[in-house]
C-alpha positions, 0 to 999 in steps of 0.5 A: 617656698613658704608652702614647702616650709609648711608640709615639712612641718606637718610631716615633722608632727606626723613622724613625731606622733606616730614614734610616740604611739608605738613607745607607748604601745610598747611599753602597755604590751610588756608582762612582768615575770616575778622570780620566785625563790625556792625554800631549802628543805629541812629534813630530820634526819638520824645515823643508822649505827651499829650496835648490839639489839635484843627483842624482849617483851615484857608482859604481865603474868598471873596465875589462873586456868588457861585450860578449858574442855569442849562440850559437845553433843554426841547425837542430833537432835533438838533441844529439849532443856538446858540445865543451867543458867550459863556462865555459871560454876559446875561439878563433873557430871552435872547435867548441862542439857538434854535432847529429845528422846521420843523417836528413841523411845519408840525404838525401844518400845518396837525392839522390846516387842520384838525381844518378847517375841524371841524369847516367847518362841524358844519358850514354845519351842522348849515345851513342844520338845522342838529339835536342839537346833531350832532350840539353839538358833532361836537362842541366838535370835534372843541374843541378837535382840537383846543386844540391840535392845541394851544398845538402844537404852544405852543411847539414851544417855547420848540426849543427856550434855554432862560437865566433863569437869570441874569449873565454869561452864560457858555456853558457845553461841554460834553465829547469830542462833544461840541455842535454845529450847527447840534449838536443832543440833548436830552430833559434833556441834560445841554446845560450849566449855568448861574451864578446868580448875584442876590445876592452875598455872602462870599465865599471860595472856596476849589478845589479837596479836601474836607475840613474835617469834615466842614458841613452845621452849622460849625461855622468859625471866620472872620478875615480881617484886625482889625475886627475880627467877626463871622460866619456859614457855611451855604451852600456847593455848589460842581462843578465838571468841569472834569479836577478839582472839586470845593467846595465852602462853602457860609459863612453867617456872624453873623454880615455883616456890620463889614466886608468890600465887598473888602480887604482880609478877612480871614475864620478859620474853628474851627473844633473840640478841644480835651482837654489832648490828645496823639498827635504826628507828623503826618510824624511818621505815616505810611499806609499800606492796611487800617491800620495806625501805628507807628515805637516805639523805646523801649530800643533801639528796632524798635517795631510797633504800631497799632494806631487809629487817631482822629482830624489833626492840622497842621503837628500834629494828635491826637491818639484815641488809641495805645499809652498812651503818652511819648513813643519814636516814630520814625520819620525818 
């Protein structure tokens, strides 16, 4: 009996034990999972309205030579000298460069041989009392000779570069060859320009880009001190140099005796005005692969919008379609 009381004793500790261990195997075995609490985000955001937009560009204007000539060389050849030292100031007329002109020269000396010839042979002809019609074709052989000798002389002028008219003359330096003594060219090459000073003209002069949707006939608003008149753009001359393009628009003013030829004068291109039109910043729109959209927010959703675009003012577009007005657009 007191042997039975013993092993149920021992057998009480052994369960007791072994319920001990797994507890505390349970309880090294359980991961504590945080729970992470998400940030609302905030976007900046602007009503798209409706309103009237005008595209205006307002750009400096001064009076100067927008116009300028190409020189050319009229033959091939190869550089013989250049005249002068370029940029400089020129006359018309003023020799520029010459060409050499020795295989030219050696035309001429053949050809005149050859008109000596001719006109010898009728010579001789006269004094043998020759037939009238070997007299009269001989003469033609003359006539024909003389021709190509004169052109020949007449040519030479050709190797000869001139100033086409008055004013500054720059040298054109093709790609990395600039011209130069022995330089080889070809008839038609742009040996360089001179600008003409016959006449000046209001000018603005806008580099690399275009102003948009600016053409032959747009009207602009002068502005210089006061007085406040108008005008029309009248010609668009386009120079590209190959570091920068140039384009300068020639304004002829409605009226030139109310502006000054000194003093600022300040040219507003007055595009286009669209009345009652959805317009929005120009920042909130995005680019991609030709499309242009926006960011809206509805009921606290980013949602994105195709829009098509009209005319620009400032930091400002117009929107043709996509919205209708007082949408939430994002802007940051």
């Amino acid at each position: 009996m007191k042997n039975s009381k013993c092993l149920i004793l021992v057998a009480f500790c052994a369960a007791v034990t072994v319920f001990t261990g797994c507890g505390k195997k349970k309880s090294q075995d359980e991961i504590a999972v945080p729970i992470l609490e998400t940030r609302s985000v905030t976007y900046k955001t602007v009503n798209a309205e409706i309103r009237d937009i005008s595209q205006k560009y307002e750009q400096p204007g001064s009076y100067g030579y927008p116009y300028s000539k190409k020189v050319k060389f009229t033959v091939s050849g190869q550089i013989k000298s250049i005249d002068v030292e370029a940029p400089c100031e020129v006359k018309k007329g003023q020799l520029l460069c010459t060409l050499y002109t020795d295989d030219v020269l050696e035309e001429i000396e053949k050809e005149q041989i050859r008109l000596d010839q001719v006109k010898s042979t009728v010579d001789t002809l006269y004094q043998n009392n020759a037939d009238a019609d070997q007299i009269t074709m001989a003469q033609y052989d003359v006539q024909i000779e003389q021709m190509r000798f004169d052109r020949l002389k007449g040519s030479l002028d050709d190797y000869s570069v001139y100033a086409p008219c008055d004013g500054e003359f720059t040298i054109e330096q093709p790609g990395w060859n600039p011209y130069n003594v022995n330089s080889r060219v070809n008839e038609g090459a742009v040996f360089g320009y001179a600008t003409d000073k016959d006449e000046r003209y209001l000018c603005v002069e806008v580099f690399d880009n275009k102003l948009s949707n600016v053409n032959f006939g747009t009207a602009v608003k002068l502005q210089q001190g006061a007085n406040v008149s108008g005008g029309t753009v009248t010609d668009i001359v386009f120079k590209d140099s190959g570091d920068y393009s140039k384009y300068t628009y020639v304004i002829t003013p409605d009226d030139p005796d109310e502006l000054l030829d000194f003093g600022d004068i300040t040219v507003v291109f007055d595009i286009y005005s669209r009345l009652d039109s959805v317009v929005i910043p120009k920042k909130a729109v995005k680019e991609l692969g030709g499309r242009n959209f926006v960011y809206l927010l509805i009921d606290g959703v980013k949602v994105e919008q195709d829009v098509e675009l009209g005319i620009e003012d400032n930091g400002d577009v117009e929107v043709i379609s996509g919205l209708s007005g007082d949408e939430q657009i994002i802007v940051n």
